[in-house]
TORKEKOL-961676 format. One record per residue (C-alpha): x negated, y, z negated; residue in one letter. Coordinates in pm, whole numbers, plus 50000, padded with zeros to 5 digits. Layout:
BEGIN
XYZA...
//
This chain:
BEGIN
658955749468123X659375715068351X662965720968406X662155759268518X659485746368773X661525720268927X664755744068944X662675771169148X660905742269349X664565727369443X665745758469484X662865765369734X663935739869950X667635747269940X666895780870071X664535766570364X666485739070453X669355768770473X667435788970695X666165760370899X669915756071002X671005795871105X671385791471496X669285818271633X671545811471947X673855787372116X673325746672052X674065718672244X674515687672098X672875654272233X675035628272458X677745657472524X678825666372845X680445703972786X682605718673015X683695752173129X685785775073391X684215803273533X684735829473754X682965857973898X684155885574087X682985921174296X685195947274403X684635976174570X686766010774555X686646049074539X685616057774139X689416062374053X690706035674254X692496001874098X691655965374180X694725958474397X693295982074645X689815973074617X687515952174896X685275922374747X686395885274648X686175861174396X683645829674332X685675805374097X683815770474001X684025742373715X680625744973531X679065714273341X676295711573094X674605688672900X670855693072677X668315675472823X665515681372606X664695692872225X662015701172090X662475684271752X660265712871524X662805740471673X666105727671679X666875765871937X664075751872181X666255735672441X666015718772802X669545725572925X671175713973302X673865731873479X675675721573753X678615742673928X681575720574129X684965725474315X683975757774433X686375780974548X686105817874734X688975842674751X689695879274817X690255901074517X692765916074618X694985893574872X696235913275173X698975891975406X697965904175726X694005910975647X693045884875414X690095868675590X689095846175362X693385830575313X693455794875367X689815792775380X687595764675208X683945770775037X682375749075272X684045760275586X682725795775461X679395791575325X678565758875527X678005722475408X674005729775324X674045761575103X677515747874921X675275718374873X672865741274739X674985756274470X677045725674334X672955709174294X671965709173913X669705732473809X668115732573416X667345766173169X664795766972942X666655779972643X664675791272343X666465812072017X669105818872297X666825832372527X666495821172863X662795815372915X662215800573221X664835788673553X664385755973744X665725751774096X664945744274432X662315767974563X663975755274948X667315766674838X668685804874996X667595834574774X671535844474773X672475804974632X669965811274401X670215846374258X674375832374208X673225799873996X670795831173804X673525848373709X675375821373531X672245814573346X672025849873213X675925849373115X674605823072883X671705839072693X673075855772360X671645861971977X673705857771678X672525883871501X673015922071556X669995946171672X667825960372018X665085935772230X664005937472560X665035903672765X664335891973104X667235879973301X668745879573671X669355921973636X665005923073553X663605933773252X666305953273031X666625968472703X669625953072531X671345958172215X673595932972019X676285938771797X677445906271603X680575904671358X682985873971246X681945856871574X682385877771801X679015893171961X678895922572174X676065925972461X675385965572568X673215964172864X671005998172940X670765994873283X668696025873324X665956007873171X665865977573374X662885968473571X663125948373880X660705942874198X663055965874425X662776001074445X664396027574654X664356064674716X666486095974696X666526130574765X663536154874620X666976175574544X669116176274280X671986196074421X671756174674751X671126142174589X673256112674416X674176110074074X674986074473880X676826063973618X676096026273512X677676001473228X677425963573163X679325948172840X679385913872762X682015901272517X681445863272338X683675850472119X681585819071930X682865794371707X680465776071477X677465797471688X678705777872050X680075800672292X683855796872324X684335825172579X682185848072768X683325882072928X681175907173103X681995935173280X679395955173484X680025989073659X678096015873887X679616046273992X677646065374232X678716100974393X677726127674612X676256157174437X677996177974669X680996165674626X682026140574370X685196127874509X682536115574758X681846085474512X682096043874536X682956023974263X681105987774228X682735960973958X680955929473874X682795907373699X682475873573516X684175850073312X683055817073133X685355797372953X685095765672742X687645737072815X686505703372655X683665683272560X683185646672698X680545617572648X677355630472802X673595615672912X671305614872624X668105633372565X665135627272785X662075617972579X659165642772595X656455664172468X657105696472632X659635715872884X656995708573221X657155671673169X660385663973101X661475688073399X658865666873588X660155631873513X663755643073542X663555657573928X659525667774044X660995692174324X662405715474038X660135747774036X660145776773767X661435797673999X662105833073743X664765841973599X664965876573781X666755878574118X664995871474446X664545900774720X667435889274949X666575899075359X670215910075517X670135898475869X672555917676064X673735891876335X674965906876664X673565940776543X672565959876869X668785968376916X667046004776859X667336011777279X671325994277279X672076017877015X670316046977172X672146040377501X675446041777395X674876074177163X672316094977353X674776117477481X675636132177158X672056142477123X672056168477381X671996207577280X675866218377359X677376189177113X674826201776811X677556222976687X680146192976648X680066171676335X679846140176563X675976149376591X675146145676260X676686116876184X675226100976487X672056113676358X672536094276046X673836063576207X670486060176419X667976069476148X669246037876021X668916022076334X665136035076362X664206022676026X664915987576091X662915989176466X659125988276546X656686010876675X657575995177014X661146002477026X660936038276875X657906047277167X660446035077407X662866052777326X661166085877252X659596080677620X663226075377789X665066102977632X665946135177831X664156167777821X667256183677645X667606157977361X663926145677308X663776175877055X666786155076838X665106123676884X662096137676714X664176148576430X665386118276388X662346096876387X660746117776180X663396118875936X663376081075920X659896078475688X659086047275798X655506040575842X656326023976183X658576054476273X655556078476169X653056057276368X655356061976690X655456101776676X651966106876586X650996085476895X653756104277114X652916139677045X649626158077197X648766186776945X646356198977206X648836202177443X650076237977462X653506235877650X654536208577339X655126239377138X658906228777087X658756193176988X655496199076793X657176221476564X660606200876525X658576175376394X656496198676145X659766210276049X661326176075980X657916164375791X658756197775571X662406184175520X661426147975390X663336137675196X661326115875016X657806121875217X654516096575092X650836107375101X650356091675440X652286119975590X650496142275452X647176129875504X648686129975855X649356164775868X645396173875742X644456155675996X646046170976254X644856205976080X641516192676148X641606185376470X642106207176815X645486220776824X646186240177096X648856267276997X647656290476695X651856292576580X651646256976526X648286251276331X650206279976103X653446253376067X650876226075983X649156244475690X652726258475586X654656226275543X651566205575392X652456232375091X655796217275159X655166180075092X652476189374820X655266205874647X657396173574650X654756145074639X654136162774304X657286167774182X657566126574228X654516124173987X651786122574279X649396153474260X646196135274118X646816113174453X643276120474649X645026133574936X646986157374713X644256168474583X642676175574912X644906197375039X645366218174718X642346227174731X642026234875060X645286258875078X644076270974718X640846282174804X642346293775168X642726329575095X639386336975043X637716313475311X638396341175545X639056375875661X641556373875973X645366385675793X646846353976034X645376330375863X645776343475500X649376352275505X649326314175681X647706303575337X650006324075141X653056307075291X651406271775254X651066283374839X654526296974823X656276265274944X653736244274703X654896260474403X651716249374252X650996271173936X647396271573989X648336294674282X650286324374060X646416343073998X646386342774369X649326358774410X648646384774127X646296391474328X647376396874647X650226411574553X648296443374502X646816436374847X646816470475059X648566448975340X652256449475309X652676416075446X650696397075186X652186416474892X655846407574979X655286367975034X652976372774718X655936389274519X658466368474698X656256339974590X656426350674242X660116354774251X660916315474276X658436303973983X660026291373626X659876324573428X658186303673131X654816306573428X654996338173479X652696354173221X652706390273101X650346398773240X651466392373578X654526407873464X652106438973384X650506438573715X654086435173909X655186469773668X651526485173798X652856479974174X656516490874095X655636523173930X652556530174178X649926531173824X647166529674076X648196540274439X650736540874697X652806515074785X655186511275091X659106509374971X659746471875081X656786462574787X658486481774575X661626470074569X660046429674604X658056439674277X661806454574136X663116420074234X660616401074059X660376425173690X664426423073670X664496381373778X661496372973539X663266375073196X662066414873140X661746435172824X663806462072670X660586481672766X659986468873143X663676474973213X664056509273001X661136523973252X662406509273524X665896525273488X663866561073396X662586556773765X666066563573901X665936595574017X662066602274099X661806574674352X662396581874768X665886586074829X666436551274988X665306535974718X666646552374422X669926539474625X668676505674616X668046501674302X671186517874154X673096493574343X670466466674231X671386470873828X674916477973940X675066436674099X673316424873783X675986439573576X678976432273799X678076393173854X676566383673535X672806378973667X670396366873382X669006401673357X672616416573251X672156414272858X668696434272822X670246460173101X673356467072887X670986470372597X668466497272788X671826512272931X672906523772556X670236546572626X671216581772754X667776588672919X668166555673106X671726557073203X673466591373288X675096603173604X672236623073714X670576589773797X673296565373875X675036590074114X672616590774403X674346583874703X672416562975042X672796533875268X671126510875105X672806486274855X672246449674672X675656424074652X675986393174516X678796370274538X680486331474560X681016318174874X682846290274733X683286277574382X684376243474323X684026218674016X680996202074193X679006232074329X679586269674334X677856288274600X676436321874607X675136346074802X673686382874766X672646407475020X669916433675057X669096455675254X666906483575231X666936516675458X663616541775523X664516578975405X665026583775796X667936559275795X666096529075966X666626497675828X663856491275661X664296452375498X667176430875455X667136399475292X670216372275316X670126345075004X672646314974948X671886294074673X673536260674557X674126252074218X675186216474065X675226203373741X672336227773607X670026225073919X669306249574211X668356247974545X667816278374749X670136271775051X669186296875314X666966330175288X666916350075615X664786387375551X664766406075817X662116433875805X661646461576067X658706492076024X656966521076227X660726527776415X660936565876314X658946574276584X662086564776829X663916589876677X661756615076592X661846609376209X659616614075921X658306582775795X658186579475385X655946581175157X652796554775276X654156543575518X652796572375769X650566546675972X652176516976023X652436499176333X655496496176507X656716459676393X660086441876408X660506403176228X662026373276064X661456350975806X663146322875730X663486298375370X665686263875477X666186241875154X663786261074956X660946254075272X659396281875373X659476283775766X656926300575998X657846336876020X658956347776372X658296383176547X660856405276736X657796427976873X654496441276754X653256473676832X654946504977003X653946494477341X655686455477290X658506475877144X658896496677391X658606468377645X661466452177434X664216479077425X664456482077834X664196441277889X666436436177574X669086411277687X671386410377394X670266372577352X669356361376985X665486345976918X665826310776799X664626308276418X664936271876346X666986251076542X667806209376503X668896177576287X667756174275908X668616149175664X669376163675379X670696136275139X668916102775147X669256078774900X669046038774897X669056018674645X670035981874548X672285976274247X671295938874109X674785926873967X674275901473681X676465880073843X673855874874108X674985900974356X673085924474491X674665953574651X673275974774856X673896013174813X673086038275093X674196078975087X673106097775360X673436134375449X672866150775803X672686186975925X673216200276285X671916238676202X670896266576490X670116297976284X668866324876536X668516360676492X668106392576721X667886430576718X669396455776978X668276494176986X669716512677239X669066549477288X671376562977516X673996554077237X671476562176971X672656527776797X670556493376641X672406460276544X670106436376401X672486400476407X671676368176226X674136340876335X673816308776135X676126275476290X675976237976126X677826209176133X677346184575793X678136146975759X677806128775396X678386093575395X678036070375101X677666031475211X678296003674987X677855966775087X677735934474921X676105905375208X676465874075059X675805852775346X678665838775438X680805867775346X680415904375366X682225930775237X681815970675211X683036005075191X682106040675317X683506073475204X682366103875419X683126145675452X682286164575740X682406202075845X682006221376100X681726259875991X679516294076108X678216325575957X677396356576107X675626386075953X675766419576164X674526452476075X675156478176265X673746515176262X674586545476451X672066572776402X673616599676657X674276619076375X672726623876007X673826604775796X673656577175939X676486554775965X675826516875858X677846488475871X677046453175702X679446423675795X679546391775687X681996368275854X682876335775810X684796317476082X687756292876016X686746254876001X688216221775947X687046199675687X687256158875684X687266132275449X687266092175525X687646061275325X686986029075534X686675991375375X685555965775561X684765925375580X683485903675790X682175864975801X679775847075972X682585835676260X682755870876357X686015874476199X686335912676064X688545932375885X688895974375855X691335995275674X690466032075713X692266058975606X691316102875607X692576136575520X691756167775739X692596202275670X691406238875817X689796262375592X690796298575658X688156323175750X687096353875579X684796386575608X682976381375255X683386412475074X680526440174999X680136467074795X682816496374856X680916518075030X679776496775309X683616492375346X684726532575370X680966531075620X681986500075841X685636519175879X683776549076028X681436529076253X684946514676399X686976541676492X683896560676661X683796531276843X687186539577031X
//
């Protein structure tokens, strides 16, 4: 029984002493000086570019270490100096004739003091091969710093395979660890890093940036020391948009063990802070995590330089050219970097013609300084600033990444005197606007969120004058809020028109899952008239919503049994409505084909009704990055007048939508120009012509042609042929900044930005002696994307933009000739020819003012087209032509 005890006992103590000596992590040994190569690189390129093209360079350095301290219970607690020497800095990729940095020395590029600054030792506080804390100089240049933080990091590594979360130069990361036969693996997930800097991007998917990130580290160990160290980090980030549109950044580094000399022995100590103390007392704990690094642009020219040189491409006539936009872009950066001084300034010296651009632009720029300076410039009481007041409601709407402060701006504005009755409309319309995004970012329980929900929520019913409540209405529909779909159930059975179409239309862009049944039931009640008369353009909204809302075999069965009892218009409508679902593969398609099996649904009696009126759908461009689509509706009284048409493009990227452009059109009370019968309630309405306008799924204020017979009349003998500007100006549409922290110590700095020059106008002619109306919506842009990569290190600085631009217009005519019965109608939808750009520039530059640019681009013209409609309008347009000779 003796012998058993003491066999377990020794046995005991084998096994400890055994575990006692498994390295959790790397060990120095005392009075060893251990040296190693390394190397760290960053190279720049397009995604699918290779490193003999690429911009960057290359840090290359002898590294020595040595332990300083122990802790003598934990043999992996460890007190460890580094020190970097015969520093070296080369391009990547030598170039002959551009190589700035050939035949160059470290200290004639960085300067004696911050090459000082990175050969100085530094110490790591290394516990189970963990870094736990950094020493350095707290003096010493965040960039100097954030370089000697990477090295640190390449050294912290466990020996044994599984996930932790560790804090080092990139923040605080989830890692995971694969050890086998000593070699160790280190996976990175950089999406769940942590760090101090934060940047922004678009509220849009389809308009925004997409990012694809990887860092691997590769050790090979012998007896649990690091022999070799290889990491590799990458971040691919790409325009939405277009995905050839992308920049590739590649960190590299590589640490290498040489030899081992004689080294200084072990300080004496109780703890880390005292021996750190009596080995050098300026040595801080400084973090481990990189330090926010402030890029000073030297020689950069000042917010009123830059507007001086570029202020002539801000006038009206160069809109349509893409060199607006991308000089829109180039001083919203400008802007963001001035104060409220400069911006003042330069709002107060621009021209009459291009102050309305320089209020887009400082508005886009979301800066609180840039905010400060329009607020202050702008008098809301003044009547005659109807113009500028609205461009910057307009460009608040557009944000593309808008805060609570500009909202609270906009209630108070809305609280205050303003002095034009269109503009306190915009106000409450685009604060549904920023509500909508501020809470798609996570920020409706924010107080001033909260304020303004309820007070466009409980709008509606704080009064009686139809203004102000379709004003409300629109606010709701561009807030999306879902709180808001009982108010639209409800006054989408309003007995004014006007509230139940932007009620229904409101409907139309919810998630399906929201939309209940029974707001599905109440949308069927309006549709099939269960409790009174509704005029045709409800009808057909309420149509639109049943057959976009994921319908039932039932809701679609008695829709399709309404074919053939409904006014003649309209039974043409919607026969050419199920037609497009069918024909493009709409979601609606599979439970049509199933009602169509039906005989009673589908016969000829039904879908043979002839008319004017007619529903398209089709791509206006298809590529592997975004297909576009459009559709076209328009709607025609029994009496031939156009009654509604309503223009959609949508844009569609990797599963995400955004609703491009919506332009409706709606016209009522005309038959009594032509001595017509008006349809079925619709008997008193007042003579009323209009446009309403959706811009990147914002709802704009609606504009009227004329109200009332006596302002139409007054418009049909002073009509000038001109169009009636709908929304006119610069918006940003793709914004994004970020800062990549490298674990080699680099930062770089990641900027996309999109700009839009747009002018969408729209007009109606009616001219009697020819007995003819052409209602025209002409839509011109130009659009810039740029994507900006740079890495600043100081003393070098190296980058790389890739860019597309466009220039391209779209015109929508419909023409109508009601000499005779039937009328002849002609739709057309016309694109022009227009050349398309793309640009790849690198660039470096030092200190010295020694640069270097390689750029390179590809244009090419796009061939026009007339996009095609359905056949009829073709065999109708042909007609309308040859009468015209």
């Amino acid at each position: 029984m003796l012998k058993l005890v003491v066999l377990l006992l020794c046995t005991a103590v084998v096994a400890t002493d055994s575990k006692k000596d498994v390295a959790a992590g790397p060990r120095l040994d005392n009075h060893q000086l251990y040296k190693f190569s390394y190397r760290t690189e960053v190279l720049l390129d397009r995604a699918r570019g290779s490193k003999t093209s690429s911009a960057g360079y290359r840090i290359t350095s002898d590294v020595s270490a040595h332990l300083v301290w122990r802790d003598p219970g934990n043999k992996d607690d460890q007190l460890i100096q580094l020190a970097m020497s015969d520093v070296g800095v080369e391009s990547v990729a030598p170039r002959s004739k551009r190589d700035l940095l050939k035949g160059s020395t470290a200290e004639s590029l960085m300067g004696k003091g911050p090459l000082g600054a990175l050969t100085r030792p530094y110490m790591i506080h290394l516990r189970n091969g963990k870094v736990k804390a950094f020493y350095s100089y707290r003096e010493e240049p965040a960039t100097i710093k954030n370089l000697k933080r990477g090295l640190a990091s390449l050294l912290q590594v466990q020996l044994n395979t599984g996930k932790v979360i560790e804090n080092d130069v990139s923040g605080r990361c989830t890692v995971q660890y694969r050890a086998t036969n000593g070699q160790v693996t280190r996976t990175k997930l950089l999406e769940t890093c942590q760090t101090s800097e934060t940047g922004f991007t678009t509220h849009s998917q389809v308009l925004g940036v997409s990012k694809k990130a990887s860092s691997v580290t590769s050790f090979t160990l012998s007896d649990g020391f690091i022999e070799s160290a290889e990491a590799e980090e990458v971040h691919i980030l790409a325009a939405n948009s277009r995905r050839s549109a992308a920049v590739k950044v590649v960190s590299r580094q590589s640490l290498k063990f040489v030899g081992r000399a004689a080294g200084p022995l072990e300080v004496p100590g109780k703890d880390v802070a005292s021996v750190v103390a009596s080995v050098d007392a300026k040595l801080a704990a400084v973090g481990v995590m990189a330090e926010q690094v402030k890029s000073q642009c030297k020689g950069c020219p000042t917010l009123v330089e830059h507007w001086q040189a570029n202020k002539d491409q801000f006038e009206p006539e160069r809109l349509s050219k893409a060199m607006a936009p991308r000089s829109f872009l180039a001083f919203i950066q400008s802007i963001r970097k001035a104060t409220e001084k400069e911006i003042l300034s330069v709002l107060k010296s621009a021209s009459k013609t291009a102050l309305p651009q320089v209020v887009d632009a400082v508005t886009s720029a979301q800066t609180p300084a840039s905010l400060d300076a329009i607020l202050s410039f702008l008098n809301f009481t003044d009547t005659k600033g109807l113009v500028l007041q609205e461009r910057f409601l307009y460009a608040c709407g557009f944000a593309s990444h808008p805060n609570e402060r500009m909202l609270q701006s906009l209630l108070d504005i809305s609280k205050g005197k303003i002095g034009s009755s269109e503009i306190k409309e915009s106000v409450v319309i685009i604060m549904g606007a920023l509500v909508n995004k501020l809470c798609h970012k996570g920020g409706c329980d924010s107080p001033t969120v909260v304020q303004v929900k309820k007070m466009i929520l409980e709008g509606p019913e704080s009064t009686e004058v139809e203004a102000e409540i379709q004003m409300f209405l629109l606010s709701l529909k561009n807030s999306l809020l879902p709180e808001a779909i009982p108010i639209f159930a409800k006054y989408a059975e309003s007995e004014v028109g006007a509230f139940c179409t932007i009620a229904l239309s409101a409907l139309q862009r919810y998630d399906t899952k929201l939309i209940t049944e029974e707001v599905k039931s109440m949308v069927n009640r309006i549709y099939h008239q269960n409790r009174r008369i509704y005029e045709k353009n409800v009808r057909s909204a309420a149509a639109d919503v049943i057959l976009s809302s994921n319908p039932s075999y039932e809701h679609v069965k008695n829709l399709l049994l309404s074919i053939g009892n409904l006014p003649h218009e309209m039974n043409k409508y919607m026969v050419s409505k199920i037609q497009d679902i069918l024909r493009f593969e709409l979601p609606a398609s599979k439970v049509v084909r199933h009602a169509m099996k039906d005989m009673m649904s589908h016969n000829y009696d039904r879908f043979a009704k002839v008319g004017s009126s007619s529903a398209y759908s089709g791509f206006m461009a298809k590529t592997a990055d975004v297909s576009s689509t459009y559709s076209l509706d328009i709607l025609y009284s029994g009496s031939g007048v156009m009654r509604r048409s309503n223009m959609n493009i949508y844009g569609a990227s990797s599963g995400a939508t955004l609703h491009g452009l919506q332009v409706a059109v709606e016209a009522q009370g005309l038959e009594t120009l032509i001595a017509a019968t008006p349809d079925e309630g619709e008997k008193d309405l007042e003579s009323y012509a209009g446009m309403s306008a959706l811009l990147f799924d914002v709802q704009l204020r609606p504009v009227t042609f004329f109200k009332g017979y006596s302002d139409l009349m007054s418009k049909i003998f002073s009509m000038s042929g001109e169009p009636v500007n709908v929304v006119k100006g610069l918006i940003l549409l793709t914004d994004h900044s970020e800062v990549i922290q490298l674990q080699s110590g680099v930062k770089a700095s990641a900027e996309f930005q999109g700009g839009l020059a747009i002018d969408i106008s729209g007009g109606m002619e009616i001219s009697l002696w020819y007995r003819e109306s052409k209602t025209s919506i002409n839509n011109r842009g130009a659009l810039v994307v740029t994507g900006n990569v740079t890495v600043d290190m100081d003393f070098v600085r190296t980058g790389m933009e890739v860019s597309f631009e466009t220039e391209a217009s779209l015109d929508f005519i419909t023409t109508v000739q009601f000499s005779n019965y039937p009328f002849l109608v002609c739709i057309q939808m016309d694109k022009t020819t227009f050349p398309f750009s793309e640009y790849l520039t690198k660039y470096e530059s030092l200190p010295s003012g020694k640069s270097s640019v390689s750029s390179k681009g590809r244009k090419q013209l796009v061939p026009g087209s007339e996009f095609p409609l359905h056949q009829e309008n073709s065999n109708m347009c042909k007609k309308v032509f040859d009468s015209d000779w």
